[in-house]
C-alpha positions as CSV (number, residue, x, y, z in Angstrom):
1,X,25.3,241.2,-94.7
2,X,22.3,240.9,-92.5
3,X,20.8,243.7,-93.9
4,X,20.9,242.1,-97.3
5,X,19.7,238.8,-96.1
6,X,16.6,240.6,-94.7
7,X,16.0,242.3,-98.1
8,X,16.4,238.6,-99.4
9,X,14.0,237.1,-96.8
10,X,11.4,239.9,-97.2
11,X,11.8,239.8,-101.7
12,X,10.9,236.4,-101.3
13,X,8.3,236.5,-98.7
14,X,6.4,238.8,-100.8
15,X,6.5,236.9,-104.3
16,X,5.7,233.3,-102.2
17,X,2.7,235.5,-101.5
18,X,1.9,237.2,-104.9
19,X,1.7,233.7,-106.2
20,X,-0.1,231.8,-103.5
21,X,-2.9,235.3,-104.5
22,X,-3.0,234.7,-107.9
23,X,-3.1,230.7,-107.8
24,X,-6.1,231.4,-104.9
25,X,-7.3,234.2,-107.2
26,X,-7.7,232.5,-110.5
27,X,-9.2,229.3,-108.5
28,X,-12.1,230.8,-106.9
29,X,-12.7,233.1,-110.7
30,X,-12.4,229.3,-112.5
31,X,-14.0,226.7,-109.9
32,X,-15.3,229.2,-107.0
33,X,-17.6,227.3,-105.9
34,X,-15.7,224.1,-105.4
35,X,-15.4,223.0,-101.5
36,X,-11.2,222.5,-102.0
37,X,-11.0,226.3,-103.4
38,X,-12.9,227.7,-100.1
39,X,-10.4,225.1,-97.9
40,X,-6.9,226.6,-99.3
41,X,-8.0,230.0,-99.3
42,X,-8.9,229.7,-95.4
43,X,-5.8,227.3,-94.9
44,X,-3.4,230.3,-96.5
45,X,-5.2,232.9,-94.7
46,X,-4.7,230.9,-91.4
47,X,-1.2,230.3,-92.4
48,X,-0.4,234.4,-93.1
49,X,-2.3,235.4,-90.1
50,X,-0.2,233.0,-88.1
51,X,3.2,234.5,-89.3
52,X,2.0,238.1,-89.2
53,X,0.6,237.4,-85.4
54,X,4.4,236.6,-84.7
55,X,5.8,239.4,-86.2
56,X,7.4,237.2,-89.5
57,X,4.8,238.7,-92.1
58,X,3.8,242.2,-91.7
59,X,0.1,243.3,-91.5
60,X,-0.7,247.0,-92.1
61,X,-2.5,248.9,-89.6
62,X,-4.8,250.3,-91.6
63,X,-6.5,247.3,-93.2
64,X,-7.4,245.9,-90.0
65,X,-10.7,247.4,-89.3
66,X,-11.9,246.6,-92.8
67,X,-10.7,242.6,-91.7
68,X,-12.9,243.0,-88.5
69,X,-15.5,244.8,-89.8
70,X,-15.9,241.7,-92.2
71,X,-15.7,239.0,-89.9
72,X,-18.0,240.7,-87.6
73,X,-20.6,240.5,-90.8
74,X,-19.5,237.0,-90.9
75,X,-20.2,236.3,-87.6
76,X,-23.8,238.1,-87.9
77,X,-24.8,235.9,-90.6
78,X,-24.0,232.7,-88.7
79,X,-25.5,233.8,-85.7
80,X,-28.8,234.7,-88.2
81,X,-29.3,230.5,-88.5
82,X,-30.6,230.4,-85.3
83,X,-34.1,232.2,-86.4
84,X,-33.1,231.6,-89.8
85,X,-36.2,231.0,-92.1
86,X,-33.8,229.0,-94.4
87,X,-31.3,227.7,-92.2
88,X,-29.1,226.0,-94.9
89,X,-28.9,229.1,-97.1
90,X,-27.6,231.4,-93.7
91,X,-25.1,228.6,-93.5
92,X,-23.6,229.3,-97.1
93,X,-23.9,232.8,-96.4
94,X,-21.8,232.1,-93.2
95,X,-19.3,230.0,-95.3
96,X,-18.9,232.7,-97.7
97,X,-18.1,235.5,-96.0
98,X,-15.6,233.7,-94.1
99,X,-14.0,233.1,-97.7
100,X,-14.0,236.9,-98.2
101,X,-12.6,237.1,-94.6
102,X,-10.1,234.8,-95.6
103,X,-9.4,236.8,-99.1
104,X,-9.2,240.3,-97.2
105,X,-6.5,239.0,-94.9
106,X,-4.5,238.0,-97.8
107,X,-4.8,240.8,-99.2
108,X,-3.7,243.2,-96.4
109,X,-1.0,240.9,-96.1
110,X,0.2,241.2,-99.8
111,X,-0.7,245.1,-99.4
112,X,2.0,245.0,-96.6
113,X,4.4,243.7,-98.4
114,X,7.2,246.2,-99.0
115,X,7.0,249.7,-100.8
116,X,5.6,247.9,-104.5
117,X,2.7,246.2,-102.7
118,X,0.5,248.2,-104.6
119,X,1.8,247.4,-107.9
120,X,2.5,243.5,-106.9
121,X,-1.2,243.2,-106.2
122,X,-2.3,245.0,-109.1
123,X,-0.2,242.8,-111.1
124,X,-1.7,239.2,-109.6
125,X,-5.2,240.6,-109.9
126,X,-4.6,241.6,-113.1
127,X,-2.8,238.6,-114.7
128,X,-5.9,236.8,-112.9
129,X,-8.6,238.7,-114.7
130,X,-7.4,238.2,-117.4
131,X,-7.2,234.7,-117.7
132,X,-10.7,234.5,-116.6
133,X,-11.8,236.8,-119.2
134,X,-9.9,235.6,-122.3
135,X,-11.5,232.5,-121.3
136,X,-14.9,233.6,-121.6
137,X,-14.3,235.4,-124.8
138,X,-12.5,232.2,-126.0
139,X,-15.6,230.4,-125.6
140,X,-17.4,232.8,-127.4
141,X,-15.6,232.3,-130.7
142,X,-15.4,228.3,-129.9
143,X,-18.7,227.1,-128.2
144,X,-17.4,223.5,-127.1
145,X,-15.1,225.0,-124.7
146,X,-17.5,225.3,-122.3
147,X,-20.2,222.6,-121.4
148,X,-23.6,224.6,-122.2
149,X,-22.0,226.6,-124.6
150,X,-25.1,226.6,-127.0
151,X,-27.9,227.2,-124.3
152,X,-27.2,230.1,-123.3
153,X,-25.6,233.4,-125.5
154,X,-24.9,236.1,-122.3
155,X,-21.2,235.7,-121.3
156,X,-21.0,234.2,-118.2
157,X,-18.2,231.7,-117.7
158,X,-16.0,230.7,-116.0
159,X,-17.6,232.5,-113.2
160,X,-21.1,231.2,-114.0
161,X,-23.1,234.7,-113.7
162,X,-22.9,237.6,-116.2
163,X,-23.3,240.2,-113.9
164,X,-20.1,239.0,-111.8
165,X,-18.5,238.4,-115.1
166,X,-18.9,241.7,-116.0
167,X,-17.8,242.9,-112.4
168,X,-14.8,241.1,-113.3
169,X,-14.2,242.7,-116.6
170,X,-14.4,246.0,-115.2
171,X,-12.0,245.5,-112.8
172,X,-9.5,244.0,-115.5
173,X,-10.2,247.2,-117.3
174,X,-8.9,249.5,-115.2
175,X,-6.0,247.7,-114.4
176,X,-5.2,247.1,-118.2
177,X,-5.4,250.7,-118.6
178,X,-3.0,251.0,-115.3
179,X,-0.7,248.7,-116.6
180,X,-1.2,250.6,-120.2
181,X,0.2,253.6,-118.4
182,X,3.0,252.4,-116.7
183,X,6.3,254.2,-117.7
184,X,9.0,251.8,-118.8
185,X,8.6,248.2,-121.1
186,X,6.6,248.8,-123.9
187,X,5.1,245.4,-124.2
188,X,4.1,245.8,-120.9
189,X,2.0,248.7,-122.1
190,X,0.7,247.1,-125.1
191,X,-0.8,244.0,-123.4
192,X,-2.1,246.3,-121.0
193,X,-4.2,247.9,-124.0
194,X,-5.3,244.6,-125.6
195,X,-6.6,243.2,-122.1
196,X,-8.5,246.7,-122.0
197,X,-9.5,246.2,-125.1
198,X,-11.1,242.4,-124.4
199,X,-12.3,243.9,-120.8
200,X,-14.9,246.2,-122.7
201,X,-16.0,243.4,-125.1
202,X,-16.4,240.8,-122.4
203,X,-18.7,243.7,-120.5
204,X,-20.6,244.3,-123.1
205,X,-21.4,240.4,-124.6
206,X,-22.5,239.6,-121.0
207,X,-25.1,242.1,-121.2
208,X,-24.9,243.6,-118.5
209,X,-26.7,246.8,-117.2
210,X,-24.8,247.1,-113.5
211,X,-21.7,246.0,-115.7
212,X,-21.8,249.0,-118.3
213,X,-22.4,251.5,-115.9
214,X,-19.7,249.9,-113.6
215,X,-17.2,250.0,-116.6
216,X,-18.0,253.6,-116.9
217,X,-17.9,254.7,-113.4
218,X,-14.3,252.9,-112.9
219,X,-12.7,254.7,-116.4
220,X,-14.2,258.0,-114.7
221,X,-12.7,257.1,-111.0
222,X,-9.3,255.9,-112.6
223,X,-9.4,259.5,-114.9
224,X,-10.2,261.6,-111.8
225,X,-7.6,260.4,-109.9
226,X,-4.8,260.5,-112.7
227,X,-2.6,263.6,-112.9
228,X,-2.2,263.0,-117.0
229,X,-6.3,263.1,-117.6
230,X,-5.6,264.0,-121.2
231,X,-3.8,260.8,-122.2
232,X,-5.0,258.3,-120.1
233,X,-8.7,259.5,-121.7
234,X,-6.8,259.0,-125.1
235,X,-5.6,255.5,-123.9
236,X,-9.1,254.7,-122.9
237,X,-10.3,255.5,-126.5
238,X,-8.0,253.2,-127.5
239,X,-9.3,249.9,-126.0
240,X,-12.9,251.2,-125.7
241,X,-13.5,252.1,-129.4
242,X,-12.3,249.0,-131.0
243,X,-14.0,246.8,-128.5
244,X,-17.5,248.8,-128.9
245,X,-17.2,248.3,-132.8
246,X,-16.4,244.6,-132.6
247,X,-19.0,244.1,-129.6
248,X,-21.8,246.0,-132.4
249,X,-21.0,243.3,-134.9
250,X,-21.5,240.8,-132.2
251,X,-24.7,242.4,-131.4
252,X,-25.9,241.9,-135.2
253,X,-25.5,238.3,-135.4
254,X,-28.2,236.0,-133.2
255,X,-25.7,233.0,-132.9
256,X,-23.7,235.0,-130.6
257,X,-26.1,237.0,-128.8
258,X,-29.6,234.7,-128.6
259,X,-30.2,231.8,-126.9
260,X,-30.8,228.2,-128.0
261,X,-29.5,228.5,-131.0
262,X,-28.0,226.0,-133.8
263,X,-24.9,224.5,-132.5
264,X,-23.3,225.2,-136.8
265,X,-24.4,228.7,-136.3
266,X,-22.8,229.3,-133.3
267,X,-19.7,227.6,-134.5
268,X,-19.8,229.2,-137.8
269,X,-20.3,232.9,-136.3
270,X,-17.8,232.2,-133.3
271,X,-14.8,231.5,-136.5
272,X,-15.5,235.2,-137.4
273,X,-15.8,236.7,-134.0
274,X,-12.4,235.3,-132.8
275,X,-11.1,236.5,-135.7
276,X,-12.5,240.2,-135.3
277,X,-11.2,239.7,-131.6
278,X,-7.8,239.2,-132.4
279,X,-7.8,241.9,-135.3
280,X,-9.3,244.7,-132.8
281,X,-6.6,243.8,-130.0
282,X,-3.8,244.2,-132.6
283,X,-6.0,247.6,-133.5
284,X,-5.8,248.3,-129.7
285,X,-2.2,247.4,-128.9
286,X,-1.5,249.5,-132.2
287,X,-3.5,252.4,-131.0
288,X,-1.2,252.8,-127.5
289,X,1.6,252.3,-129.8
290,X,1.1,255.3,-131.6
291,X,0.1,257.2,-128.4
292,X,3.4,256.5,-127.2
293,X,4.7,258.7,-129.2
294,X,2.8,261.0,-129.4
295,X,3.6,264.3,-127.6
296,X,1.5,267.3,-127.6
297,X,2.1,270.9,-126.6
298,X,0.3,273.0,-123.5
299,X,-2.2,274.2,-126.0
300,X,-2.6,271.2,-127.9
301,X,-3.5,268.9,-124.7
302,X,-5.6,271.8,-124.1
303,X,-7.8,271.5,-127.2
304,X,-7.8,267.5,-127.0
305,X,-8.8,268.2,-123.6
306,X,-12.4,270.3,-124.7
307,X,-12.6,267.8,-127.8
308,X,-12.7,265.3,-125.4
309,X,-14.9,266.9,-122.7
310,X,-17.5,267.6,-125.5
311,X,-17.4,264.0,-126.8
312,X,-17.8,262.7,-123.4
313,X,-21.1,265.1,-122.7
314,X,-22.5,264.5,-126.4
315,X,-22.3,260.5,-125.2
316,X,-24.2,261.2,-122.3
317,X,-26.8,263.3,-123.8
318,X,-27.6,260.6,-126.9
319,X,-27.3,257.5,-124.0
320,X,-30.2,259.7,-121.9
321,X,-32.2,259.7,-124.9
322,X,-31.8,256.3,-126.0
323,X,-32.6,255.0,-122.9
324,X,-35.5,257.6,-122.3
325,X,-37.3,256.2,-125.6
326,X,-36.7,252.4,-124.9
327,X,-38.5,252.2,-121.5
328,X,-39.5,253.9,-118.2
329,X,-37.7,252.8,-115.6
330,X,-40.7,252.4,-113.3
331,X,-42.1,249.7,-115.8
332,X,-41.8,246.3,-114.7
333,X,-42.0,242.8,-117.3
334,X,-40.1,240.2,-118.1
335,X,-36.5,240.3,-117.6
336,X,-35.2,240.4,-121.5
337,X,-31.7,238.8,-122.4
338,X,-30.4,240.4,-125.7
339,X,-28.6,243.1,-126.0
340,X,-31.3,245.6,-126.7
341,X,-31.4,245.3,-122.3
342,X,-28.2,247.5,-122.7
343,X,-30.7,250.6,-123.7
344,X,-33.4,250.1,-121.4
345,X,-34.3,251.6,-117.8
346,X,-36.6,249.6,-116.6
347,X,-36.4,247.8,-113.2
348,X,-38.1,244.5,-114.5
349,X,-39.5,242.7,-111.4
350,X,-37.3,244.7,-109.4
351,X,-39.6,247.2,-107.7
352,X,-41.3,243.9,-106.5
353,X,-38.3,242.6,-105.1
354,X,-37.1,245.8,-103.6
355,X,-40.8,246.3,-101.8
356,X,-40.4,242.6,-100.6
357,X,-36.8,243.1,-99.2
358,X,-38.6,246.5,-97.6
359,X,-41.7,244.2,-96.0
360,X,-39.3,242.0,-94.8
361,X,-36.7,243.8,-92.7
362,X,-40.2,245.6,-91.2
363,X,-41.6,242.1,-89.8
364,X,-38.0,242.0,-88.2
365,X,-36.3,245.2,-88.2
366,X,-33.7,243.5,-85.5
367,X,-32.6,240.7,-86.8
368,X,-33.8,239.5,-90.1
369,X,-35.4,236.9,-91.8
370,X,-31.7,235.1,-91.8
371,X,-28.7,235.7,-94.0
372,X,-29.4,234.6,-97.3
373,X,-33.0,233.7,-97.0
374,X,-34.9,236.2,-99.6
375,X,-35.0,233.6,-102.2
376,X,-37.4,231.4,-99.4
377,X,-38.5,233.9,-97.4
378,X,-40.2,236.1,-100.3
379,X,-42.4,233.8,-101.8
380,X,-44.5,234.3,-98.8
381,X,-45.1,238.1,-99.9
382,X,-46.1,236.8,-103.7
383,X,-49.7,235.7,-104.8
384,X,-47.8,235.1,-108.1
385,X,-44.6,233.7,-107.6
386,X,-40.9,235.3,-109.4
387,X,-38.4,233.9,-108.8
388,X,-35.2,235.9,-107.3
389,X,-32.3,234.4,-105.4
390,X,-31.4,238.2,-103.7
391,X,-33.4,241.1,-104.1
392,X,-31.0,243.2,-106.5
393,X,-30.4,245.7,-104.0
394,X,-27.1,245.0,-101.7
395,X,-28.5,247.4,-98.8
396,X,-31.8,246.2,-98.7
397,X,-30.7,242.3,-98.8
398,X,-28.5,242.9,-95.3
399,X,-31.4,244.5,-94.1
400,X,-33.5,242.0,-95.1
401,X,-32.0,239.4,-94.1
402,X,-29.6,240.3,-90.7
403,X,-31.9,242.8,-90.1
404,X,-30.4,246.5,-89.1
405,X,-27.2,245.1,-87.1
406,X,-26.1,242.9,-90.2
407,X,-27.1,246.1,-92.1
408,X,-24.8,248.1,-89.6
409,X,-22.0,245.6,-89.7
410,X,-22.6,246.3,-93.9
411,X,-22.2,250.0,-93.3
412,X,-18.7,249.4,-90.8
413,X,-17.3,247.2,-93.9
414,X,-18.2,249.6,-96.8
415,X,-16.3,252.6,-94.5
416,X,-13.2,250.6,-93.6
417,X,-12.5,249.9,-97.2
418,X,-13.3,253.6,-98.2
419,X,-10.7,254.6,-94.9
420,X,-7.8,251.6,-96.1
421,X,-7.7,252.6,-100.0
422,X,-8.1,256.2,-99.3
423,X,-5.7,256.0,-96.8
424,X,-3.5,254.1,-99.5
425,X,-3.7,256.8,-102.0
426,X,-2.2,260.0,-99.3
427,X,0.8,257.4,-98.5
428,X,2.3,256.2,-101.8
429,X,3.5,258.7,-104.5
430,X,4.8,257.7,-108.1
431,X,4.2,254.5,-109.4
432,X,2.9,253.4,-106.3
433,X,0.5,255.7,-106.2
434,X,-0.9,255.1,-109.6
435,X,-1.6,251.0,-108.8
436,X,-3.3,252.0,-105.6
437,X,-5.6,254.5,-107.3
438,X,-6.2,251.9,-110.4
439,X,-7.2,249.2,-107.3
C-alpha cells in the first residue's frame, strides 16, 4: 500500500512538472521576452529547488555542475556592471542568465524524474516546438497573423529572430524524427514525421546559414548515435525531401521570400503555400507509413546502406561547389536576406566584428568591457559605423565582454553539459536511451 502510494505521489510529481515545463516552455518561445514569463520561470525554479533541497523532488547528481557552472556565469556578468561600459545591457545579460539558471534547474529536475525522464522531457520540448513552429509556418501561408507580417519575408516569429527560429526548428527536428522512431502507436510516429517534415521547411524559410548547417549536424549526431542508421537515414529522407521541394517552390515566389512586398501578393502566394504545406506533411506522414512496413534483408540494408552513403557524399561534394562559386568566405558586404544567402560563404561584416570582439578582450583581457556591451562598446573601434548587437562569435563575445574568467566560466558550462548528457547516454538503455541521445 505504501509502496503504491509512493508510485502514486512520484507519477504525479513528475507530470505536475512536465506541464509546468511545457506551459514555461512554450511562454518564453511565444512572449520570451515579456517581464511575467522571466518571474514564473524563476518562481517554479525556486519552488523545485525548494522541494528537491528537502528531499521531496529529486535532483540528479550529475546535472549539478552544469547548474553551478551556469550561475557562476550569471553571477560574472552581474558583477561585469560594476566596470560595465554599458551598464544597462550587463544588467539584461545578468537577468537572462538567471532565466537560463532558472530553466536548467527545471530541467534537471524533470530529468530526475523517474526512469522515462528522458522521454517525458523529450515529449514537453517537443509538443513545445512544435507549436512555436507551426505557428510561424502558419503565418507564412496567412500574413495577418502576425503584426508585421508584410515587412519582413525571413521566418522569424514567434520568437522574433530567424536564427533562434531556426535553432528552434532544428531541435524540433530531431525530436520529430525521435518520436518518428518510437516503437509502438503509429500515429505517434506519423506526427512525428509531419513535425519533421515542417522543422526542415521552417529552417530553410528563415534563411538561415547557422540554422542549415545546425539541421544537418543534429540529423548526423541523432544517426551516429542510433543503432538502426539505415532506417532512421530513410526516415530522415522522408521529412527532409518533401520539405526541401516545398521550401524550392517557396524560394521561386518573391511574396514569400522578399521583403516589403504587396500585402495581395503575399496573401495570394501564402493560399498556395499552406496548401503545399499541408499536401507535403500528408506526403511525409505517408512516407513513414510505408517505411513501417517495410522490412529489408541483411544484404538489402546493406546496399541501401552504400546507396545512401553515396547520396550523402554526392550532396556534399555539389554543396562545396555551390558554395565555392557563390562567394569567398573571406569577402565581406552587405548582409543579403533572400534565400540565395543559403549558398554563400561569405562572413559579411563578420571578420570586422570578430577583429573588434579580439581588440576588445586585449584592452581588458581580465575582465571585459561588461557582459553584453559589444553593441556600445564597438562603435569605438569603427570610423564607419555597422551596426551589431553581439559579435557573431559565442567565444569571442564572453571574452569580449567578461573578459577571460566569464570566458572560463563559458568553458566550465559548455563541459558540464557535454559530462550530464554524455553521462545520460552510458545510464539509460532502450527507449530511454534513444530520447536522451535525440536531446
Amino acid at each position: 500500500m505504501r509502496g503504491a502510494l509512493e508510485r502514486a505521489t512520484t507519477t504525479g510529481a513528475s507530470s505536475g512538472l512536465a506541464l509546468s515545463l511545457f506551459v514555461l516552455v512554450t511562454a518564453a518561445l511565444f512572449a520570451g521576452e515579456a517581464f511575467w514569463v522571466g518571474v514564473a520561470v524563476l518562481l517554479a525554479a525556486s519552488a523545485v529547488l525548494a522541494l528537491g533541497l528537502a528531499g521531496r523532488v529529486p535532483l540528479s547528481f550529475a546535472g549539478r555542475p552544469f547548474v553551478a557552472a551556469l550561475l557562476g556565469l550569471a553571477t560574472w556578468s552581474g558583477v561585469s556592471i560594476a566596470w560595465s561600459v554599458a551598464p544597462d545591457r550587463s544588467w539584461d545579460d545578468l537577468n537572462r542568465g538567471l532565466i537560463y539558471v532558472a530553466f536548467a534547474v527545471l530541467g534537471v529536475a524533470a530529468g530526475s524524474a523517474g526512469p522515462r525522464a528522458c522521454r517525458l522531457v523529450a515529449l514537453v520540448l517537443a509538443s513545445a516546438l512544435g507549436a512555436a513552429v507551426l505557428w510561424a509556418l502558419a503565418g507564412k501561408a496567412i500574413p495577418a497573423l502576425f503584426p508585421d507580417g508584410g515587412r519582413a519575408a525571413r521566418l522569424r516569429d514567434p520568437i522574433g529572430y530567424w536564427n533562434a527560429l531556426a535553432l528552434a526548428a532544428n531541435a524540433l527536428l530531431v525530436l520529430a524524427l525521435w518520436l518518428a522512431s518510437r516503437p509502438g502507436r503509429r500515429t505517434t510516429r506519423l506526427v512525428g514525421a509531419a513535425l519533421g517534415y515542417a522543422a526542415v521547411v521552417a529552417a530553410l524559410l528563415a534563411v538561415s546559414r547557422t540554422g542549415l548547417v545546425g539541421a544537418i549536424v543534429g540529423i548526423a549526431l541523432w544517426l551516429f548515435l542510433s543503432e538502426d542508421r539505415v532506417g532512421r537515414s530513410l526516415l530522415a529522407l522522408a521529412a527532409v525531401v518533401p520539405g526541401v521541394l516545398v521550401s524550392s517552390w517557396a524560394f521561386t515566389r518573391p511574396a514569400l521570400v522578399a521583403d516589403g512586398q504587396a500585402h495581395a501578393d503575399r496573401v495570394a502566394d501564402g493560399a498556395w503555400f499552406g496548401l503545399l504545406l499541408l499536401t507535403g506533411g500528408v506526403v511525409a506522414a505517408l512516407a513513414a507509413a510505408g517505411l513501417l512496413k517495410l522490412r529489408l534483408t541483411a544484404r538489402g540494408r546493406l546496399r541501401v546502406g552504400q546507396l545512401l552513403a553515396l547520396g550523402a557524399a554526392a550532396a556534399v561534394l555539389l554543396a562545396g561547389a555551390a558554395v565555392a562559386l557563390v562567394a569567398d568566405p573571406a569577402t565581406g558586404g552587405e548582409s543579403v536576406q533572400s534565400p540565395g544567402r543559403l549558398g554563400d560563404a561569405s562572413l559579411n561584416n563578420r571578420w570586422t566584428w570578430w577583429g573588434e570582439a579580439w581588440q576588445l578582450f586585449a584592452d581588458r583581457p581580465l575582465q571585459g568591457s561588461g557582459a553584453g556591451s559589444f553593441e556600445v562598446a564597438h562603435r569605438r573601434l569603427q570610423d564607419s559605423y555597422i551596426p551589431a548587437a553581439e559579435p557573431h562569435a559565442v567565444p569571442l563575445q564572453f571574452l569580449a565582454g567578461t573578459g577571460i574568467l566569464g570566458f572560463a566560466l563559458f568553458v566550465a558550462v559548455v563541459a558540464a553539459a557535454a559530462a550530464a548528457a554524455s553521462g545520460a547516454l552510458r545510464r539509460t538503455a532502450g527507449e530511454e536511451h534513444a530520447a536522451a541521445a535525440a536531446l
